[in-house]
C-alpha positions in Angstrom: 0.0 0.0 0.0 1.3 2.9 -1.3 1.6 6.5 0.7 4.0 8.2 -1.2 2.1 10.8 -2.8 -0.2 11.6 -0.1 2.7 12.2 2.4 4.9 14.0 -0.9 0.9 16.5 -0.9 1.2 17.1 3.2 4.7 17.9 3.2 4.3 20.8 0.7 1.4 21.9 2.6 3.4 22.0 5.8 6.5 23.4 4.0 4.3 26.2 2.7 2.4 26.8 6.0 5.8 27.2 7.4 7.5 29.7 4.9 4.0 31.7 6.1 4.7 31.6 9.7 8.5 33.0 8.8 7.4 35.6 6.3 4.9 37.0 9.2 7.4 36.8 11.9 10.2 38.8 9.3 7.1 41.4 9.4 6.8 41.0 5.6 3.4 39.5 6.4 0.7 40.9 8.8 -0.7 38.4 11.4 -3.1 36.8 10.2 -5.5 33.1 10.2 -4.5 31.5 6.6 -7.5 29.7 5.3 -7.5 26.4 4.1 -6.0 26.5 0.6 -5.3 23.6 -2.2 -2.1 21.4 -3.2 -2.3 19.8 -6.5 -1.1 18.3 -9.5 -1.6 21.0 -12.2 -3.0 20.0 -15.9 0.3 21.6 -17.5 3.4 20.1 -15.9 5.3 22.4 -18.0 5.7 24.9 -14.9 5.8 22.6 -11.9 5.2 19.5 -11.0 3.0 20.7 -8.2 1.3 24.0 -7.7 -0.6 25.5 -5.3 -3.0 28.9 -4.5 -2.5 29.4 -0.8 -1.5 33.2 -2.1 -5.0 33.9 -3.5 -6.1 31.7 -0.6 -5.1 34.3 2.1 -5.2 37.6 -0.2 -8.2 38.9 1.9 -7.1 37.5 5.4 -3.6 39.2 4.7 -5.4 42.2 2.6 -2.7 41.8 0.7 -2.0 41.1 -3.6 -1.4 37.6 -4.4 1.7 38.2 -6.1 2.9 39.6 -2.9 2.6 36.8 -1.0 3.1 34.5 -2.8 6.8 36.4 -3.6 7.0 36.2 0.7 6.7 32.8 0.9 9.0 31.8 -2.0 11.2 34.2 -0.5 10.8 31.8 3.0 10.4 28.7 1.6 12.8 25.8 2.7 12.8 22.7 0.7 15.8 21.3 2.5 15.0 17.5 3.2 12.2 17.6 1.3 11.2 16.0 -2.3 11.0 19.2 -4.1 13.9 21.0 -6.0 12.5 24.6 -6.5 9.3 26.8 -6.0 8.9 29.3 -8.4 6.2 32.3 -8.6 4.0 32.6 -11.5 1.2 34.6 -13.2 -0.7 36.7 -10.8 0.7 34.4 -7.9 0.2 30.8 -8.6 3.1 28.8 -6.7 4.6 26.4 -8.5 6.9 23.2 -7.3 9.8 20.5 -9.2 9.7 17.4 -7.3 13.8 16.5 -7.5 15.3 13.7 -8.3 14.8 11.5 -5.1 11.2 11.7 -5.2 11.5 9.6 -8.8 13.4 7.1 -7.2 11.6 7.2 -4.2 8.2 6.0 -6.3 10.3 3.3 -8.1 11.7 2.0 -4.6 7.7 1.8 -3.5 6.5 0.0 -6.2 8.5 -2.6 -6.4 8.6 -3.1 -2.3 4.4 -3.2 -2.0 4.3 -5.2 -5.3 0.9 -6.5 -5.4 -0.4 -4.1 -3.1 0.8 -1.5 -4.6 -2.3 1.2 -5.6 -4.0 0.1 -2.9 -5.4 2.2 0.1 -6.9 2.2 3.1 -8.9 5.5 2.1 -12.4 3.2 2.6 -11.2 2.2 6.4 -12.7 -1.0 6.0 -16.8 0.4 5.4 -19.1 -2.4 4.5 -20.4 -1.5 1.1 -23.1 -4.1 -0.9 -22.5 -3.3 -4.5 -25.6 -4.9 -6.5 -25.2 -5.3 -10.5 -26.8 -7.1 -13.4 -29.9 -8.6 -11.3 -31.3 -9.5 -14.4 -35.0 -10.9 -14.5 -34.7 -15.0 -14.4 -37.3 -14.9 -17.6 -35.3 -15.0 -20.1 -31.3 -14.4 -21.1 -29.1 -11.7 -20.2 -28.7 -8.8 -22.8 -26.3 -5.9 -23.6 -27.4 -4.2 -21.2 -26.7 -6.6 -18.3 -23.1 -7.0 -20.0 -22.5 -3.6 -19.7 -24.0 -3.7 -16.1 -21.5 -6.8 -15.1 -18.4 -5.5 -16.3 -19.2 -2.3 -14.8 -20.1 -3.1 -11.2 -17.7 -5.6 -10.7 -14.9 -3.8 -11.8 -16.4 -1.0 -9.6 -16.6 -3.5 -6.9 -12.9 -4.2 -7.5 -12.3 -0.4 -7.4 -13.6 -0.7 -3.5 -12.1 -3.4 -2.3 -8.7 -1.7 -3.9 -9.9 1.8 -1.6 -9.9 0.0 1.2 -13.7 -1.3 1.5 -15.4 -4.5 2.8 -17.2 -5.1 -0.3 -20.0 -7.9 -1.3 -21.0 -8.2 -4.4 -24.9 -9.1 -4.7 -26.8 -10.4 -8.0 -30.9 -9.8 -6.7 -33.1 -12.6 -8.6 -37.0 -11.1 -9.5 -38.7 -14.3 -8.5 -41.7 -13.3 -7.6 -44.6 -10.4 -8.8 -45.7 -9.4 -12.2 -42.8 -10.8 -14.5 -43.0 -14.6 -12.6 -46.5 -14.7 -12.9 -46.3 -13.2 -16.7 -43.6 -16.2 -17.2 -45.8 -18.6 -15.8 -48.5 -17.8 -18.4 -46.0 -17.5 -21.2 -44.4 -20.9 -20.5 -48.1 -22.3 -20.4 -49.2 -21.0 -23.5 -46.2 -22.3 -25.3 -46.5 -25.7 -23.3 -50.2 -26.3 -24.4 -49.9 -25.4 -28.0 -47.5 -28.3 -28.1 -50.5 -29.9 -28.1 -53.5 -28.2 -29.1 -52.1 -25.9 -31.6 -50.8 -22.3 -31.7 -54.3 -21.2 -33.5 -56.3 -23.3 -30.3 -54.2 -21.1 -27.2 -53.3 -17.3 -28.0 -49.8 -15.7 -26.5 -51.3 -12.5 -25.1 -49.0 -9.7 -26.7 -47.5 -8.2 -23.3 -46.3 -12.0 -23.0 -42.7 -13.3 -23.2 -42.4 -14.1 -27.0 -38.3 -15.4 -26.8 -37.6 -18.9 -28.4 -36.1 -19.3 -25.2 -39.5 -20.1 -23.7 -40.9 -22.4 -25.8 -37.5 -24.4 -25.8 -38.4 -24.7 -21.5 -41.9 -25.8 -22.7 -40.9 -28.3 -24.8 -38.3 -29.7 -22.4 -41.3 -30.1 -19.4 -43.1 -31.5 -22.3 -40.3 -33.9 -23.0 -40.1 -35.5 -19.3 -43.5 -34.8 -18.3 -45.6 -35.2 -21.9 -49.3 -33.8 -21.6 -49.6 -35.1 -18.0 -50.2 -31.6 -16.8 -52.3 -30.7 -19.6 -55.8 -31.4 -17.5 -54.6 -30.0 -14.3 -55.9 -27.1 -12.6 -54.2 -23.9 -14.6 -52.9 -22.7 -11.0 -51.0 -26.1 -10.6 -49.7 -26.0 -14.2 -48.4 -23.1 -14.1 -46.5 -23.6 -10.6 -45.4 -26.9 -12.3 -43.6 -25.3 -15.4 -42.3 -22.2 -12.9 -40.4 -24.7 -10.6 -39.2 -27.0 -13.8 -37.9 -23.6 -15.6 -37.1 -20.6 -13.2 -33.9 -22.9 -11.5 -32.4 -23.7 -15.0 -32.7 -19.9 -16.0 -30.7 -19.0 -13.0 -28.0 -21.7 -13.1 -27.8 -20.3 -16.6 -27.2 -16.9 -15.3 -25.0 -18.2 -12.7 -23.0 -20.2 -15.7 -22.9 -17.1 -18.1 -22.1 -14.4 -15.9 -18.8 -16.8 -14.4 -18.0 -17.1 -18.1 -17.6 -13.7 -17.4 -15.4 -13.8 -14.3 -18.1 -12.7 -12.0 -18.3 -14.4 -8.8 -21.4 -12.9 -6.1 -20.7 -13.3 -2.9 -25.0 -13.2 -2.7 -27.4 -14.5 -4.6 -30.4 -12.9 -2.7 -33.9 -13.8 -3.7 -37.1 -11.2 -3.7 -39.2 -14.5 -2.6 -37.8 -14.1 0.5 -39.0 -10.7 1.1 -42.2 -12.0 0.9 -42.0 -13.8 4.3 -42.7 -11.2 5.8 -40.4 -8.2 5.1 -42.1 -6.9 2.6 -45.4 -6.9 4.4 -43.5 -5.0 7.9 -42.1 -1.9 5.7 -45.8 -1.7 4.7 -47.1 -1.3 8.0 -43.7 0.6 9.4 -44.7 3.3 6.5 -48.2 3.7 7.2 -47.6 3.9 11.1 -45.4 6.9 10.0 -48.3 8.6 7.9 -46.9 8.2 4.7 -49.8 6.2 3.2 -53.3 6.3 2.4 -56.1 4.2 0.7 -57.7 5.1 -2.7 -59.7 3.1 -4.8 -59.0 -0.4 -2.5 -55.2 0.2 -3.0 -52.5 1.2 -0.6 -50.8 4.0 -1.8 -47.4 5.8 -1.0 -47.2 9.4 -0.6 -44.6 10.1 -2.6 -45.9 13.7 -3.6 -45.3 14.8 -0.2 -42.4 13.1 0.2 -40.1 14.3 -2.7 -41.9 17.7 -1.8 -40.1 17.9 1.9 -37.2 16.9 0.3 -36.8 19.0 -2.9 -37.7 21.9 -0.6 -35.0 21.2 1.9 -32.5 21.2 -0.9 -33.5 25.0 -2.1 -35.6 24.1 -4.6 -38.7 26.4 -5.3 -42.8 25.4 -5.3 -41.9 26.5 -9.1 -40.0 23.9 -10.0 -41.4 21.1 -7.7 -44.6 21.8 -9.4 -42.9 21.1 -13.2 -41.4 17.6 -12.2 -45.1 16.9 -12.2 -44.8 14.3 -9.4 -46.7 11.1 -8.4 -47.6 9.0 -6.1 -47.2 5.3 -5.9 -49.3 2.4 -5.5 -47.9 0.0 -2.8 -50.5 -3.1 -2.5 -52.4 -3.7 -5.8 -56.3 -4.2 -5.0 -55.8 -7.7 -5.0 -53.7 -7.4 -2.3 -51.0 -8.0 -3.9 -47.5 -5.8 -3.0 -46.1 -3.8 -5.8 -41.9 -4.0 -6.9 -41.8 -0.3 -5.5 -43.3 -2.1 -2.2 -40.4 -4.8 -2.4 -37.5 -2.7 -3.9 -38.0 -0.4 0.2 -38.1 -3.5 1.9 -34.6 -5.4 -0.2 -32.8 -2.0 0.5 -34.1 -2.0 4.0 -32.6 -5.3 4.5 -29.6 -4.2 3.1 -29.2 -1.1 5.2 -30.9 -2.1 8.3 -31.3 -6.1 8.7 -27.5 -6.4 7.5 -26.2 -3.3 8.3 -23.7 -2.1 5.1 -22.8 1.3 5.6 -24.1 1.7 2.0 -25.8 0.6 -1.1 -24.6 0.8 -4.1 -26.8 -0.5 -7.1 -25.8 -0.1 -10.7 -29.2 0.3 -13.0 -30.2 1.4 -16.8 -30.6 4.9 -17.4 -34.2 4.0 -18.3 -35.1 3.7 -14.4 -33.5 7.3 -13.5 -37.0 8.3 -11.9 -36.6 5.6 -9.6 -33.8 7.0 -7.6 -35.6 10.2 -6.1 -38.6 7.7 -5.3 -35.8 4.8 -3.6 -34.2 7.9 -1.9 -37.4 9.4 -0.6 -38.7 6.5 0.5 -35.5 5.1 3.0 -35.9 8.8 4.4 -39.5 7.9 5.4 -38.2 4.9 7.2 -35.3 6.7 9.0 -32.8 4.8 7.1 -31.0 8.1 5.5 -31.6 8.1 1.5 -28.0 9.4 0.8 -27.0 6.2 1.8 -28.4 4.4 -1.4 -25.9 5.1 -4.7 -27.0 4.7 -7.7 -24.9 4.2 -10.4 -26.9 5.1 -14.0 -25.6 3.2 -17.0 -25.8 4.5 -21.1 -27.1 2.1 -23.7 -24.4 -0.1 -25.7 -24.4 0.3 -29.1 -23.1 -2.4 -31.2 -20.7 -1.6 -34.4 -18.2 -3.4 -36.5 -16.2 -1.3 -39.7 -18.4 2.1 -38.6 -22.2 0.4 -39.0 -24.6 -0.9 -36.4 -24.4 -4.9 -36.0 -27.2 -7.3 -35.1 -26.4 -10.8 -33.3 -29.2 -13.0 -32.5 -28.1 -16.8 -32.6 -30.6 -18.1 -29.8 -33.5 -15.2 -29.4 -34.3 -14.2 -32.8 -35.0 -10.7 -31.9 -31.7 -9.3 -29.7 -28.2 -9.3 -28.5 -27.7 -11.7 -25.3 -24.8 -11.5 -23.6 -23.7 -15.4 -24.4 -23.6 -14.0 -28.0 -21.3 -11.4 -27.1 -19.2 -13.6 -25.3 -18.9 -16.2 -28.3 -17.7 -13.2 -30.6 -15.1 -11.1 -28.1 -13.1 -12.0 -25.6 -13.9 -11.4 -22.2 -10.3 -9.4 -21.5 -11.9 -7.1 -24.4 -15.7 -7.4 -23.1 -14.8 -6.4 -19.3 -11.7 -3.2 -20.5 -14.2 -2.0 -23.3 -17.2 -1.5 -21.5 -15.3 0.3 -18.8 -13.3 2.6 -21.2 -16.2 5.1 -20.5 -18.1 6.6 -17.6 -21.2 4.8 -16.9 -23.3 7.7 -18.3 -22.2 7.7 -21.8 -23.2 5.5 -24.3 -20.9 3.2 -25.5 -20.4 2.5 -29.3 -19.2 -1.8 -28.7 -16.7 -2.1 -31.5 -16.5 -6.0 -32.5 -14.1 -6.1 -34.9 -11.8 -3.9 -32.1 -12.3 -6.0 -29.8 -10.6 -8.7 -31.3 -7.9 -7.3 -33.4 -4.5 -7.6 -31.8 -2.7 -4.8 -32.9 -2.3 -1.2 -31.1 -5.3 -0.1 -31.9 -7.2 -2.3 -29.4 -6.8 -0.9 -25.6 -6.7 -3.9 -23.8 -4.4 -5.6 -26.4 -1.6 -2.8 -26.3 -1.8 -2.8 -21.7 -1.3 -6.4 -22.6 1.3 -6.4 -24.9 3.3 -3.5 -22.6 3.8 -6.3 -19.9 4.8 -8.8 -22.3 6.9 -6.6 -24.1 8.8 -6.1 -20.1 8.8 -9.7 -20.0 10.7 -10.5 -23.1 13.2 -7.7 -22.5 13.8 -9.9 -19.0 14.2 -12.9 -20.9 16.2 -11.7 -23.3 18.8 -9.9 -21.0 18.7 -13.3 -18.6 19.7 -15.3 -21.4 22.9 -12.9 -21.7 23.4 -13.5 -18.1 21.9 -10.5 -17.0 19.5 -10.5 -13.7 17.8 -7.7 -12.3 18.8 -6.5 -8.8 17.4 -4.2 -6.0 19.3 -0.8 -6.8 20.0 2.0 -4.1 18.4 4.9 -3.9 21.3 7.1 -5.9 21.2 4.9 -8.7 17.5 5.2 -9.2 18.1 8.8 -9.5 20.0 8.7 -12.4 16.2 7.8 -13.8 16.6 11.5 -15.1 15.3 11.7 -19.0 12.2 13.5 -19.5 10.6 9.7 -20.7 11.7 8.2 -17.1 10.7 10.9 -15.2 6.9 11.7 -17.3 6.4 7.5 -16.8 7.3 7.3 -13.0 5.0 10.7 -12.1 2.4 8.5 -13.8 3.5 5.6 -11.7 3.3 7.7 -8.5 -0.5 8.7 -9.8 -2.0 5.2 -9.7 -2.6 5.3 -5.6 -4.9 8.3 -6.7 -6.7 7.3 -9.5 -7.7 4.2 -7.2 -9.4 6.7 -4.8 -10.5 9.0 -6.9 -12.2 5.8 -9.3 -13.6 4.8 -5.6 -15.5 8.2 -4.7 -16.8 9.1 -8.1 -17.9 5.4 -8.5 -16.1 5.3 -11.6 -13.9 2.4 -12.8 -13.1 4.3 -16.0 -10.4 6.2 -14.8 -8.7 2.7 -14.6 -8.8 1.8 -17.6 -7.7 5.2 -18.7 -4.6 4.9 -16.3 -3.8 1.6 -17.6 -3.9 2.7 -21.4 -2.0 5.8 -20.7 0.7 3.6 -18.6 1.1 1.4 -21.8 1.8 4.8 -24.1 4.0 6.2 -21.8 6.3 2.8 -21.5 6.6 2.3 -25.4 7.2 5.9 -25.6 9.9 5.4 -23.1 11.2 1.9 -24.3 11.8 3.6 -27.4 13.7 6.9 -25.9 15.9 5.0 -23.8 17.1 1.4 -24.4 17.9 -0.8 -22.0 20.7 -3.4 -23.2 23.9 -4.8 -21.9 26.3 -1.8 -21.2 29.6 -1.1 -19.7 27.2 1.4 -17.3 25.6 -1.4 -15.4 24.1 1.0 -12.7 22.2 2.6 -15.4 21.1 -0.5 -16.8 20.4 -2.2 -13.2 18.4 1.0 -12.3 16.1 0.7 -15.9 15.7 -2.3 -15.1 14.3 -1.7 -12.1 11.8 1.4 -13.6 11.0 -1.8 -16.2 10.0 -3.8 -13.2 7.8 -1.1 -11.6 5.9 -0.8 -14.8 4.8 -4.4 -15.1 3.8 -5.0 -11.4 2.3 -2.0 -12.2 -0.2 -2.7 -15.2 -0.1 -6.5 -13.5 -1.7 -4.8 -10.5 -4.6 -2.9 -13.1 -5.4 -5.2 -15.3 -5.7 -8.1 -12.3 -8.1 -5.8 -10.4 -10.5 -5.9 -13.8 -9.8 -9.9 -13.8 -8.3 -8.9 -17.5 -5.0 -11.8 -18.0 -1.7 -10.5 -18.0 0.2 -12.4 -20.3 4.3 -13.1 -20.6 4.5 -13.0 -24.2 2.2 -12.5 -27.1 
C-alpha cells in the first residue's frame, strides 16, 4: 500500500504553512488566520510539478496582492529534506513546485517493495459496502445491457475493495410479482400449444415471445408429456415455474462466471415475501406516509419528494414542473407492488445487514426511480444518501463504422452469451469500462478482437509482455535484475523516465478518486495511458547490456515497476496478463 504521494501532498502543505509563519514573523506579512487552501497536480506540468494557490487563498485574510505573498513565501520557503527542487512564482501568484530527483526514485523503490499491493489504500477504512449489478430478470437471457451492467459493477466492486472497502458483491433474482406470474403464463401457453395448436391457445401480446421459452416448454413437455395438460391452470403453471425458473438461474449463474463474475449473494425477492415486505408496509403507514384510494395502498410520494426537494432549495416553481406522483404500494388484489419490495430489499440491506451503504448499478431508463428509492429510505429513517445509484448508457453495437445485429438463440436481440462467443472477455470487461457509466458506448466488434495497437486492452497487454521478453532476453545474456539504491535510481533522469514514474506515483490516486466518483473508467484510462507512456519510453531509452551497469540495473528496475504495475490494473479488472504474445 502505497503513501507516497499523499505524504509527498502534506509535506508541501506544511513546507508552505511554514514559509508563512517566517514571512509574518520577518514582518513581511501581517498576522493573520490563513485559510484552508489547495495542493495539486496541475493539468500543465510544463511549470511545476506541483502547484498550489494558498496566495490567492489568504489575499483577503492578509489584505494583501497575491503576487505579494506568494513572492514572501517563496522568498521563505525551505525545501531542505524535502522532495522538491525549487518553488517558483507565476502569473498573478500561482506557486509552482519541481519534485527533485529522489522523489522519482523514491516511487520506483515503492512499487516494487508493495508489489501486489501497490495502488491500494486504506482510504475506505474497511466500510461495509453491498454493490448490486446485473440482477437480471430470471425470464429470459441476459442482454447488452446486463453486459455492460457486469463489467461495470464488478470492476467497480474491485475499485472498492482496492480503496480499502469491505465489499459484497450481490446479484438480486425477481422471483416473484408481475414478470413470474407473466412467465408462468408464457411458458403455459407455449406448453399447451404443443398440443392443441398455436391457433387453439393465443400468446397474449404483453407475454414473453423469446424462443427461449418455448424451448423450456418443450423440455417439461419432454419429461412430463401432456400429463399436466388437465390439471388445474394454478397447478400448471407452478409446475412449469419450478421446472424452468432454477435452470434460467443456473444459466445466469453459468454465463455471468464465463464472465469472471463471482457474487458473494445471490439474494432472492421471494424471501422478502416472508414477511419483510409486508413489515415496511405497515412501518410506512404507522409513520403517515400512506393512504387508501380506490382499494389500494398507496405511498405518498408527492409529499415526500416535496419535503425533500424543498429542503435542498428548490422552489414550489420547479417542484410543481417535475409533475410528481404518487405510488401504488399493495395492488387491489392485495398483492405488493416492486416499488413495495424494492424499500423492503434496501431495508434489508441497510438495516437487517447493516452495510454502511448501497450501491446499485441500474439502466438509465429507471433514473426516476432513484428520487422515489431515496425518498422512500428517508420515510423509514434509514437516511436516503446512503443508497448510490450508479446510471448506466445504452451499448451500441458496431463493426467497420455500421450498427451490427447478433441474435443466434432469441431471434429478436443481442444476449450477452452472443457477445461472449464473438469477443473476448479481456476485451468485453476493459471496453465496457473505457467510458463513464453515463455515456453510451459504441461496442466495437471487430476492435475488440484485433491484436494490434489499436485495441486498448491488447496494447496494456502487450506493454507487460513486451517487459517480460526484455527480461528474458537480458537473462539469457546473463543479466539478472537486482534491488538498486536509492542514488542509482536517480539517475532515472530523461524527460521519458521521469513523465512515466509521475504517472506511476498517480496510480494510488486514481484508485481513490475511481472509488468516490464510482467510476472504474479512470482505470482503464490509467492503464492505457501507462502502456503509451512505457513504449514511448522503451523507445527513448534502451535498456541493453552496457559497460554502465548502474544505469542499466536502475532501468531495469523502472522496467519492473511498470509491469507490477499494469499486472496490479489489469488483475483488479480480472483482464489476463500475459508473458509473451
Amino acid at each position: 500500500m502505497s503513501k507516497l504521494v499523499k505524504e509527498t501532498e502534506q509535506e508541501l502543505y506544511t513546507r508552505v504553512l511554514e514559509a508563512l509563519g517566517r514571512a509574518v514573523a520577518a514582518g513581511e506579512l501581517p498576522e493573520a488566520s490563513m485559510p484552508a487552501f489547495i495542493v495539486e497536480i496541475p493539468q500543465d506540468r510544463a511549470n511545476g510539478d506541483y502547484a498550489t494557490n494558498a496566495a490567492f487563498a489568504g489575499a483577503r485574510a492578509f489584505r494583501m496582492a497575491p503576487l505579494k505573498i506568494a513572492q514572501a513565501i517563496e522568498k521563505h520557503m525551505d525545501l531542505t529534506g524535502s522532495p522538491f527542487a525549487s518553488c517558483t512564482v507565476a502569473g498573478a501568484g500561482f506557486l509552482n513546485f519541481r519534485l527533485n530527483d529522489g522523489f522519482y526514485a523514491d516511487v520506483v523503490r515503492d512499487v516494487l517493495e508493495c508489489g501486489e499491493n501497490y495502488g491500494k489504500s486504506d482510504w475506505g477504512k474497511g466500510e461495509r459496502v453491498n454493490v448490486e449489478y446485473v440482477s437480471a430478470n430470471p425470464t429470459g437471457p441476459m442482454h447488452m445491457g446486463n453486459a455492460r451492467g457486469g463489467a461495470l459493477g464488478d470492476c467497480l466492486a474491485a475499485v472498492l475493495e482496492a480503496a480499502g472497502c469491505d465489499v459484497t458483491r450481490e446479484f438480486y433474482i425477481n422471483d416473484a410479482g408481475n414478470q413470474i406470474e407473466k412467465f408462468a403464463l408464457s411458458l403455459d401457453v407455449r406448453y399447451r400449444q404443443l398440443y392443441l395448436g398455436e391457433d387453439a391457445v393465443e400468446l397474449p401480446e404483453d407475454s414473453y415471445h423469446g424462443a427461449d421459452i418455448t424451448a423450456r416448454a418443450k423440455a417439461f413437455a419432454a419429461q412430463y408429456g401432456d400429463s399436466y395438460l388437465e390439471k388445474p391452470e394454478a397447478e400448471r403453471r407452478q409446475a412449469l415455474v419450478d421446472f424452468a425458473l432454477p435452470k434460467n438461474i443456473q444459466n445466469m449463474q453459468d454465463t455471468l462466471k464465463k464472465y469472471r463474475i463471482d457474487y458473494d449473494v445471490w439474494f432472492r425477492e421471494s424471501e422478502l415475501h416472508r414477511g419483510a415486505v409486508q413489515a415496511v408496509v405497515e412501518e410506512l403507514t404507522k409513520r403517515g406516509k400512506t393512504y387508501e384510494k380506490d382499494g389500494a395502498l398507496w405511498y405518498k410520494n408527492i409529499e415526500v419528494q416535496t419535503e425533500r426537494l424543498l429542503a435542498a432549495g428548490k422552489t414550489p416553481e420547479q417542484i410543481e414542473k417535475l409533475a410528481l406522483k404518487d405510488d401504488v404500494l399493495v395492488r387491489q388484489n392485495g398483492n405488493p407492488t416492486y416499488f413495495a419490495a424494492d424499500i423492503a430489499y434496501h431495508k434489508n440491506k441497510l438495516e437487517t445487514r447493516g452495510f454502511s451503504r448501497a450501491i446499485d448499478v441500474w439502466g438509465a431508463d429507471h433514473h426516476g426511480h432513484v428520487a422515489r428509492m431515496h425518498g422512500a429510505l428517508d420515510a423509514l429513517g434509514l437516511d436516503g444518501s446512503r443508497l448510490q445509484v450508479v446510471l448506466m448508457q445504452l451499448v451500441n453495437l458496431v463493426k467497420d463504422g455500421e450498427p451490427v445485429r447478433m441474435s443466434k438463440r432469441t431471434g429478436n436481440a443481442v444476449t450477452l452469451n452472443d457477445l461472449l462467443d464473438e469477443v473476448p472477455v479481456d476485451a468485453a470487461r476493459f471496453f465496457f469500462n473505457l467510458r463513464e457509466p453515463g455515456s453510451t458506448i459504441d461496442f466495437d466488434l471487430g476492435l475488440a478482437v484485433s491484436e494490434n495497437a489499436q485495441n486498448p486492452v491488447y496494447y496494456c497487454q502487450y506493454a507487460h509482455a513486451r517487459i517480460c521478453s526484455v527480461l528474458k532476453k537480458l537473462a539469457a545474456d546473463g543479466i539478472v535484475p537486482r534491488d538498486c539504491t536509492r542514488d542509482e535510481l536517480m539517475r532515472l533522469q530523461t524527460p521519458e523516465e521521469h513523465e512515466l514514474i509521475r504517472h506511476l506515483a498517480a496510480l494510488t490516486g486514481e484508485v481513490e478518486q475511481a472509488a468516490k466518483t464510482l467510476d472504474p473508467a479512470g482505470i482503464t484510462r490509467y492503464a492505457v495511458e501507462l502502456a503509451t507512456r512505457f513504449h514511448k519510453y522503451y523507445n527513448a531509452c534502451k535498456i541493453a547490456v552496457t559497460e554502465d551497469e548502474s544505469l542499466m540495473q536502475a532501468r531495469l528496475s523502472l522496467c519492473r515497476a511498470v509491469k507490477q504495475t499494469l499486472w496490479n490494473v489489469l488483475t483488479m479488472f480480472k483482464i489476463t496478463v500475459p508473458e509473451h504474445m
